[in-house]
N, C-alpha and C positions, 0 to 999 in steps of 0.2 A: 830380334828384340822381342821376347815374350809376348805372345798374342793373348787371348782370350779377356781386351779389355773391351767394351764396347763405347760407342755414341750415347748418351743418355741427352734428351733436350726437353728443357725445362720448364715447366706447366705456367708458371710466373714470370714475370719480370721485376726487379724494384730498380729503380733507374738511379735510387740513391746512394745503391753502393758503386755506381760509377763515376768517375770525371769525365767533364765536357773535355774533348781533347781541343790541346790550344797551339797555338804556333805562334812562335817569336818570333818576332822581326824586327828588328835596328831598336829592339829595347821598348816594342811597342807588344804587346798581347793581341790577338786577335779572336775573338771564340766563333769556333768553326756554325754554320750556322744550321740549328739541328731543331725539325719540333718538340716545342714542349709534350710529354705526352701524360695522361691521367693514369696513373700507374690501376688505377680499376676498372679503365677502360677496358673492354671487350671489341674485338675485331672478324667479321666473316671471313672468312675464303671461298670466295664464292668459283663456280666453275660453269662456261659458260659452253651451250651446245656450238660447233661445227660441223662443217661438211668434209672434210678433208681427214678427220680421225676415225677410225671403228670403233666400237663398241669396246672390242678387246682389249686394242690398245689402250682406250681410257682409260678403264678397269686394272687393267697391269701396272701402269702409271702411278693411277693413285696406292694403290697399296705398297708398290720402291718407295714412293715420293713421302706419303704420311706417314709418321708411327705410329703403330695401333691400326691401322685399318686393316678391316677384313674385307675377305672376296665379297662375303652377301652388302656389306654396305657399302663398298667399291662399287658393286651394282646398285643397290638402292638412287644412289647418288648419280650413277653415269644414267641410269632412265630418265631422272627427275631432270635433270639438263636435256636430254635429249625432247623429251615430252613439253616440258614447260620454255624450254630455252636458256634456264638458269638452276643452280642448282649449289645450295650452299654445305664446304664440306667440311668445316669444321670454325670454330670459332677460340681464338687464341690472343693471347696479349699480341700488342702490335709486331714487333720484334720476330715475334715466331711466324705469323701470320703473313706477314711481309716478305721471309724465307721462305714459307710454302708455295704460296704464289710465284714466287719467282721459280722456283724452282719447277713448278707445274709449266707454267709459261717458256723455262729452256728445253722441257722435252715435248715441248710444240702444240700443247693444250693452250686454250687461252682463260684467262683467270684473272682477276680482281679481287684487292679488298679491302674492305666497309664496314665503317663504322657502326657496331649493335647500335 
């Protein structure tokens, strides 16, 4: 099936072009139960130093995991955690931001994120 489409992921969020998803039940509605969120809000991804990752692997990590990262600020960022212990790598509506983390967090980094 035709390649050459790519991923593109989305700088914004607006939460009002979606529906809360709902679930029937015996003619009763229930709305699943989700945070409100300030569609202006801003959210870090913060990234936290360990002992059990290398440098490398950070650095290699973040640049698969984020779009737009480069090698020098993959480094930038893997020092400032290592040196400071925390290290903030990008900030993004919650949505995206909550995908990065996780997604930093399944390839064995540990990571959080918090509210600007």
């Amino acid at each position: 099936l035709g390649g050459g489409g790519g991923f593109r992921v989305p700088d914004t969020f607006n939460p009002s072009e979606y529906q809360m998803e709902r679930e029937e039940k015996k003619g009763a509605t229930a709305v699943l139960d989700r945070p409100r969120l300030d569609p202006g809000k801003k959210y870090k991804v913060l990234l936290f130093n360990d002992d059990k990752n290398t440098r490398e692997f950070v650095i290699d990590t973040l640049i698969k995991v984020i779009p737009g990262m480069t090698t020098d600020k993959a480094k930038l960022i893997t020092g400032e955690a290592h040196n400071n212990g925390m290290a903030v790598v990008g900030i993004w509506m919650y949505e995206l931001a909550e995908a990065y983390s996780d997604l930093l967090n399944s390839a064995g980094l540990r990571s959080e994120v918090e509210e600007e």
